[in-house]
N, C-alpha and C positions, 0 to 999 in steps of 0.2 A: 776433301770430304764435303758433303752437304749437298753434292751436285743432284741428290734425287729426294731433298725436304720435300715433304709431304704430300710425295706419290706414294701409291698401293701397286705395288707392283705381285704377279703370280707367274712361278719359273715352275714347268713341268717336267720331269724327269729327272726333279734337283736333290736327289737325293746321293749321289758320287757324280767326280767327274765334270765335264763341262757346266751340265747345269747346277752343278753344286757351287761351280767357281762364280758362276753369276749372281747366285742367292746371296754367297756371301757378299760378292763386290757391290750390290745391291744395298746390302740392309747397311754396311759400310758408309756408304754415300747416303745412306738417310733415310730409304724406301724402306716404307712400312711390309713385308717380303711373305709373302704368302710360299713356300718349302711345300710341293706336291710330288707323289709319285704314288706308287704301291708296293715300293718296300719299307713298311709304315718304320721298323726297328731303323734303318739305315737313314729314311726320313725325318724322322723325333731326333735323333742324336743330331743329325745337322741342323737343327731349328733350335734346339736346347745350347748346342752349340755357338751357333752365331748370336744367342739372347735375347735381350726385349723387343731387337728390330722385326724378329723371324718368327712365324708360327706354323705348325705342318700340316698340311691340309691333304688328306688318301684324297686322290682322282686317278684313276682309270683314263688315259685321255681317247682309249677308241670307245668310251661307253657313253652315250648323248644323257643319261639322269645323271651320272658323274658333272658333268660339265654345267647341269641345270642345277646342282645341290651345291657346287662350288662356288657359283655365280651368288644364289641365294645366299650363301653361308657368308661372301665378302662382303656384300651388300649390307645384309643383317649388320654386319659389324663394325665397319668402319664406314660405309654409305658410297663409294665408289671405287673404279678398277682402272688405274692410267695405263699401265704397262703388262703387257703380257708377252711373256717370250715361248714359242713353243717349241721345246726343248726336246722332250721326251722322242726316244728312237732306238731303233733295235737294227742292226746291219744285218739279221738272219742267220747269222754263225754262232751264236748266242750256244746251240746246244753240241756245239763242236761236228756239224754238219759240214760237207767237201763243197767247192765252189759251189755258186748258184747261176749257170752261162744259160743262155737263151736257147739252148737246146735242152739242156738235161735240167734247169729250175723245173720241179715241182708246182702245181698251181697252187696248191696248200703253202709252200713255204711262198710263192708268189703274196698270194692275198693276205698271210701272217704278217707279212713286211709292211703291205701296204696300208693295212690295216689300224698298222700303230705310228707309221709315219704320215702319212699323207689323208687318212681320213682321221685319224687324230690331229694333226696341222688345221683340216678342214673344219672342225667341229667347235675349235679355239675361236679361231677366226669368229666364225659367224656369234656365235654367243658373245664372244669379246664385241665386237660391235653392236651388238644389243646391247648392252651393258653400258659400253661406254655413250651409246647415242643417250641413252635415259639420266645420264649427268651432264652431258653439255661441256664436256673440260674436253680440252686435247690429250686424246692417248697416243699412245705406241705401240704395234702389233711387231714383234722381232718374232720371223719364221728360223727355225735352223736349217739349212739346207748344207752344202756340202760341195767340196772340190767334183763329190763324185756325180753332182747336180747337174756339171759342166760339161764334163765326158764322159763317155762310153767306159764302162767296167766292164770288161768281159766273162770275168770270175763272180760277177755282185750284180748281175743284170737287174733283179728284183730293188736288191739298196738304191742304183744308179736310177732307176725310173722313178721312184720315190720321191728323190733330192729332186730329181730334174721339175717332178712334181708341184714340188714344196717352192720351187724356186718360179715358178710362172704363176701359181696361186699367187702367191704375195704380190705379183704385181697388178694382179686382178684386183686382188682387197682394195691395193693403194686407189686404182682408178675409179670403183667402187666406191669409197669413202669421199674421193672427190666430185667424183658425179652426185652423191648425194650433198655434199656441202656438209661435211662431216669433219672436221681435227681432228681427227686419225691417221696418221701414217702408218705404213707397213713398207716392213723392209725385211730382207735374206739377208743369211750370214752364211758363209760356204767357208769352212776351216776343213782342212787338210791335213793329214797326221800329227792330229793331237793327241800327244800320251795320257789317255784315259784307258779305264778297267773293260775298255768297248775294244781294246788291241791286244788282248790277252791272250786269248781262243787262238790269236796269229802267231803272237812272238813266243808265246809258252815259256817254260823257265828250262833251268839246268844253263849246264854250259855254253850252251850254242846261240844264248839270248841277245848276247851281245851282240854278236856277227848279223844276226838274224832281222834286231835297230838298225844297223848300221848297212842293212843293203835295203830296207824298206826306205832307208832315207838318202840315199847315195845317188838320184837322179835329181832331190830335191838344193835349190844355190845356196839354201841355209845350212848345210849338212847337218840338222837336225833335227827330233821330236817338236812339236810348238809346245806349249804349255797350256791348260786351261784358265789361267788368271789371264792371258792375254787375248783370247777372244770374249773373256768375261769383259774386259778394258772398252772393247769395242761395244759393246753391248751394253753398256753404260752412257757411254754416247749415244746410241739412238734414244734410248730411256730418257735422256736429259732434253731441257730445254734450250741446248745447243747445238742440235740438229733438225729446224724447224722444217728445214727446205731440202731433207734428205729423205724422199718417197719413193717408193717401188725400187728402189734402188736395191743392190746385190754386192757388199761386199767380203772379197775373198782375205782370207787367214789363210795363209799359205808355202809361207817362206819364198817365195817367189817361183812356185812350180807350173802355175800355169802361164806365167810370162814366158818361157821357153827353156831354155838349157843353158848352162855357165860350165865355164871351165876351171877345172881345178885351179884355187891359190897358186902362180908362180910358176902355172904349167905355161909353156909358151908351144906355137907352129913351129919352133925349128926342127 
């Protein structure tokens, strides 16, 4: 505990889920935790929730006076903003829509996606560096980006150009912040089937759910789901002042899927 006394820290999309696990682990370790999203019911019960560390603040994060009222509103209240993770994202399947491949994507679901990943990422970023430049303290910018940041999706073209987005932004911010002579670092986090309410639309329920886990994770050497307290863990780490010298950096949450392929426990070549 204590590893985030007397940071302000703001998680967007913390309302379930990955950026829920962060809010918490967050206000846990001591950060005074700014609970953002636009499911205000689902965001108040998480800030009410985790208590005096957490308060909930509605942001939109593809709307630019969203991100200017939220700035203002932290400012007004506690006088600065260390850490900012930009959480918030939508893979595009949200309303139970078929693949999104680079032939048949829509340019409407195109720009829908990108709109709340990657110019929402965009919008954080730059306000967050106003912010934090007009206090002079070392912050932390954490982008979410994605296994699917890495590779090619051929079913999620839209989601995969996003991440891959989200993940070269941040190294811009970092060089950015450096060129300026700025203590801010930024950094990506690429997690990889994390069981959150964002794999619902996929796995569905009834009988077949289980089977259904168990071949979404069957290529991966951990054979199975990650958890969201454990890229909240990581995330914590950049947050803290024991990642000074850890900028533009990318790391993946993964179970070891993008390192290659493993063979089953106890399978041998004979």
């Amino acid at each position: 505990m204590n590893r985030l006394d007397n940071k302000v820290a703001l998680v967007t999309g913390a309302a379930r889920g990955i950026g829920e696990a962060i809010a918490r682990a967050f206000a846990f370790e001591g950060a005074r935790c700014y609970v953002s999203d636009i499911d205000d019911a689902r965001g108040q019960a998480v800030a009410d929730s985790i208590g005096g560390n957490a308060v909930y603040l509605r942001l939109d994060v593809r709307e630019e006076a969203d991100w200017e009222a939220a700035m203002a509103r932290i400012v007004a209240e506690v006088g600065q903003l260390d850490v900012l993770v930009n959480n918030a994202g939508i893979t595009g399947f949200e309303t139970g829509s078929g693949p999104q491949s680079p032939e048949h994507a829509s340019l409407d679901d195109w720009r829908r996606v990108h709109h709340t990943n990657l110019d929402g990422t965009f919008l954080g970023c730059r306000f967050a560096i106003q912010t934090m430049r007009a206090k002079g303290n070392p912050g932390a910018i954490i982008n979410m980006s994605s296994r699917s940041g890495v590779v090619g999706v051929p079913g999620a073209a839209a989601y995969a150009s996003s991440k891959a987005g989200i993940r070269n932004h941040s190294k811009t911010v970092a060089l950015y912040c450096a060129e300026q002579g700025l203590p801010i670092r930024c950094n990506s986090v690429h997690p990889a089937a994390i069981l959150t309410p964002m794999w619902e639309p996929m796995l569905g329920s009834g009988p077949g759910r289980e089977a259904r886990m168990q071949a979404f994770v069957r290529a991966n050497p951990a054979r199975r789901f990650g958890r969201p307290e454990e890229v909240a863990a990581v995330c914590v780490l950049l947050a803290s002042d024991e990642a000074p010298y850890v900028n533009g950096s990318e790391l993946t949450i993964d179970g070891g899927i993008l390192a290659g392929s493993a063979v089953s426990p106890g399978a041998s070549d004979d």
